[in-house]
C-alpha positions in Angstrom: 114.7 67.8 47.2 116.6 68.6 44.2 114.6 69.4 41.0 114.6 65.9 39.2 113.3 64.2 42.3 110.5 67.0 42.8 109.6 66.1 38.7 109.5 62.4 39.6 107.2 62.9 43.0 103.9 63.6 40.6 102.9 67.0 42.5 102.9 68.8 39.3 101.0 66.6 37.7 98.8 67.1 41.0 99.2 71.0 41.0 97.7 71.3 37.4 95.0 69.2 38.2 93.9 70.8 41.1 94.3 68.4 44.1 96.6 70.1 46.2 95.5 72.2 49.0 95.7 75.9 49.0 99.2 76.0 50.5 100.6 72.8 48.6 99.5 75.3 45.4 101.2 78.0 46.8 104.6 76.4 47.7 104.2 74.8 44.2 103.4 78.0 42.2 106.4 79.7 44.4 109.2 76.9 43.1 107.4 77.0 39.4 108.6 81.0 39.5 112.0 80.1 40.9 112.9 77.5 38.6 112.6 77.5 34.7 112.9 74.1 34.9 109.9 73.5 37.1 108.0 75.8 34.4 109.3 74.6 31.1 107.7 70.5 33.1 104.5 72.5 33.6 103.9 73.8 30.1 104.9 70.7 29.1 102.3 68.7 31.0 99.4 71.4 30.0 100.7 70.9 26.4 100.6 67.0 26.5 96.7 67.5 28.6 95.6 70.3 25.8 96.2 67.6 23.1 94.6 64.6 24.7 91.6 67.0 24.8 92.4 68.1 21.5 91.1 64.7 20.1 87.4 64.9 21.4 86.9 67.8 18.9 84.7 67.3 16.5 85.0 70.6 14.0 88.2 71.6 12.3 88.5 74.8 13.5 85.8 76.5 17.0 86.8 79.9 18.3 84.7 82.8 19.9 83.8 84.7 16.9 82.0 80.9 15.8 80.0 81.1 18.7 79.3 85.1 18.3 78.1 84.2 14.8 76.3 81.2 15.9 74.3 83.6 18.3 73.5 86.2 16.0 70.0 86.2 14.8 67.9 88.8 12.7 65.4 91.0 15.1 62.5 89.2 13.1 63.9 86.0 13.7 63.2 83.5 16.8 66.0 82.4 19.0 66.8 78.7 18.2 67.1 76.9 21.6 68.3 74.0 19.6 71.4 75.8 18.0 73.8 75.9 20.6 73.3 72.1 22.0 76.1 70.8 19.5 78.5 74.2 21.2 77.7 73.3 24.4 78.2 69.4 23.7 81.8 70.4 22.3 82.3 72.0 25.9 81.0 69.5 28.2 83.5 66.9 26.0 86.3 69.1 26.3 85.4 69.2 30.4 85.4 65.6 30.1 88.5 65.1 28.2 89.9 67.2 30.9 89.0 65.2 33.5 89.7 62.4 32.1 93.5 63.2 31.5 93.6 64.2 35.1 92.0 61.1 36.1 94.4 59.4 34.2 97.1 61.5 36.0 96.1 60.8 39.3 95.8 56.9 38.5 99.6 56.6 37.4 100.1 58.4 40.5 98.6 56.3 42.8 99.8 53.2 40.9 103.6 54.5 41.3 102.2 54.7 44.9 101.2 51.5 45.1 104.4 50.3 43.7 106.6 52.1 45.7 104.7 50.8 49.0 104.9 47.3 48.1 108.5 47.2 46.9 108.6 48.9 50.5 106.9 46.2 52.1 109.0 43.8 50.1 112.6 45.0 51.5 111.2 44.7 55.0 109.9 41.5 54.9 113.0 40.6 53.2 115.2 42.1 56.3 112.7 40.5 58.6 113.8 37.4 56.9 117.4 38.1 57.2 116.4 39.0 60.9 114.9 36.0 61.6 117.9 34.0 59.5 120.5 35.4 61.5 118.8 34.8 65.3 117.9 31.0 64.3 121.9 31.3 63.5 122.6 32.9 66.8 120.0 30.6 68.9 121.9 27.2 66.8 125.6 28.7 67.9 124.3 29.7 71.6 123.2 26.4 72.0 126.2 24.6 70.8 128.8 26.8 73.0 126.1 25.7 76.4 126.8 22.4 75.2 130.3 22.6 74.8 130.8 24.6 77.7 128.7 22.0 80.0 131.1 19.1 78.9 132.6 17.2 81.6 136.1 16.9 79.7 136.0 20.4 78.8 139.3 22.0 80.7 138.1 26.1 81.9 141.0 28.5 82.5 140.0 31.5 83.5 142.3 34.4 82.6 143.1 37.2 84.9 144.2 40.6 84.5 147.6 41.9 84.4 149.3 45.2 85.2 148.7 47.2 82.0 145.0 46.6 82.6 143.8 45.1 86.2 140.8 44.6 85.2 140.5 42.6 81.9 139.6 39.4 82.4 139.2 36.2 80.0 138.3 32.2 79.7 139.3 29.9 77.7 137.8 26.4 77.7 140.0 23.7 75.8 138.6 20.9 74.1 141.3 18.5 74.2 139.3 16.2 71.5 139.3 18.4 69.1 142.2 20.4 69.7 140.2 23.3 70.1 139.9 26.3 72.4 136.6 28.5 72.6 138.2 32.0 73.8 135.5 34.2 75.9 136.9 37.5 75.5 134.3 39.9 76.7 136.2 41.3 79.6 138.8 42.9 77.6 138.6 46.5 75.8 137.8 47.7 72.8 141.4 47.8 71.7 143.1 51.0 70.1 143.0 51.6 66.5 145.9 49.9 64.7 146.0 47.5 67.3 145.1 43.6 67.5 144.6 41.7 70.3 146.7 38.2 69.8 146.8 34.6 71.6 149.3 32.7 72.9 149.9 29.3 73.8 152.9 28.6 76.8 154.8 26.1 77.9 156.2 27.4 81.3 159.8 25.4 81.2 161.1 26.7 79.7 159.2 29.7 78.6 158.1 29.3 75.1 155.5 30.9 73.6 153.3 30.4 70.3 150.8 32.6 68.5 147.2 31.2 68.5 146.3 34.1 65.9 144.8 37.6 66.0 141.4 38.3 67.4 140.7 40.5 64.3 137.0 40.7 64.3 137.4 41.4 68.1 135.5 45.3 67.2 132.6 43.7 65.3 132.2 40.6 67.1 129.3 40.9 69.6 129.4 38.2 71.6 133.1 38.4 71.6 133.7 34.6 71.6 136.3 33.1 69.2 136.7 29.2 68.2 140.5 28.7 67.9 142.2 25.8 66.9 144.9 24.6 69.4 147.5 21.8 68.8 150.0 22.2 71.5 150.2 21.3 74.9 149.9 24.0 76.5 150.7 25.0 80.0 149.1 28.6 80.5 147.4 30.9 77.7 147.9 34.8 77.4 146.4 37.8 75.7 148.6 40.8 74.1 148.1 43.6 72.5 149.9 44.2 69.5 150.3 45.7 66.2 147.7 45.5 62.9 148.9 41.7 61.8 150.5 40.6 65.0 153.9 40.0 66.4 156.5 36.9 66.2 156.9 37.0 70.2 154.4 38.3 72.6 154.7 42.1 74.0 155.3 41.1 77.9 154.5 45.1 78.5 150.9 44.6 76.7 150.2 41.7 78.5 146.3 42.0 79.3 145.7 38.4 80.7 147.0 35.4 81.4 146.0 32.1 83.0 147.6 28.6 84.0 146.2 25.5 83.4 145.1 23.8 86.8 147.6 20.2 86.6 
């Protein structure tokens, strides 16, 4: 804890009034002697404590020797009981003052507590929220894909692995309606850094292929399920791997998977 952060946690504030236990006092007495800065904050508060006291005094001026003179009375002369009430008044309000400014103290402390623990409470209920926000999201998509996916005039081609990785795997399901393809890539791997995965479209005669686009939230997608849209009439589908941004033509050599739609 650096030494503006140890100011702003209150345990000097603590420390002078005495509410620390004995080895809170000593760690804090230990990082007063380290630091002048630490010190200079203490003097500070007993300063800022000495003059809220300071203004329960009733008489100008009270020191020792006003007491010793007070006290002094000829050997003839009866002690006045009486006397000393107003000196010992003055104390008991300067004990009071005391403990009033560390009362005072301790009740912005606790307050800056309390603040601190509900703004605390705040964020979380606030990230519950977002929590709670982003499953009712999840739960509304999840049940849309089980819809799609369960459609009678949905087409499934299931994409199989291919010799630069055996075992990837993917499905596409083509909605002809809509010109659509939902992509389920979860059988591929995490792909190398500075490279994309990217979809293709193919008609088989002859051979021409055309870019669906790059799967480039492939890394942070969890479900790994990708709505594309799909205009062409495609024959077969096929994954790649290629460069950040994709490529004109497909990389036959990084061909991961590839599938034929059944006629």
């Amino acid at each position: 804890m650096n030494t503006k952060d140890y100011i702003a946690s209150g345990i000097l504030e603590l420390y002078i009034a005495g509410s620390l236990s004995e080895k809170e006092n000593e760690e804090v007495h230990a990082a007063i002697q380290e630091n002048p800065v630490l010190l200079a904050e203490v003097e500070s508060i007993e300063k800022a404590i000495i003059q809220l006291t300071a203004a329960t005094k009733k008489d100008a001026s009270y020191s020792f020797e006003n007491i010793k003179n007070k006290l002094k009375v000829d050997e003839t002369k009866v002690i006045s009981l009486a006397k000393p009430t107003s000196t010992w008044k003055q104390y008991v309000g300067w004990a009071a003052a005391f403990i009033l400014g560390s009362t005072l103290i301790l009740s912005v402390l606790q307050n800056n507590k309390l603040k601190e623990q509900l703004a605390s409470e705040n964020s979380e209920k606030e990230i519950l929220e977002a929590q709670i926000d982003s499953a009712s999201t999840n739960l509304a998509s999840a049940e849309k894909l089980i819809t799609i996916f369960r459609d009678k005039d949905i087409i499934s081609i299931p994409l199989g692995g291919q010799a630069v990785s055996p075992t990837s795997y993917a499905k596409v399901y083509w909605d002809k309606k809509t010109n659509a393809i939902y992509l389920d890539a979860k059988g591929l791997p995490e792909p190398p850094k500075g490279k994309v995965y990217q979809v293709w479209s193919l008609t088989l005669d002859p051979l021409t292929p055309t870019s669906l686009g790059t799967l480039d939230s492939f890394t942070a997608d969890t479900n790994k399920i990708f709505t594309i849209t799909n205009a062409n009439q495609s024959e077969a589908f096929g994954i790649t791997l290629e460069p950040a941004g994709g490529s004109i033509s497909p990389t036959l050599e990084q061909l991961y998977t590839l599938g034929a739609v059944s006629s």
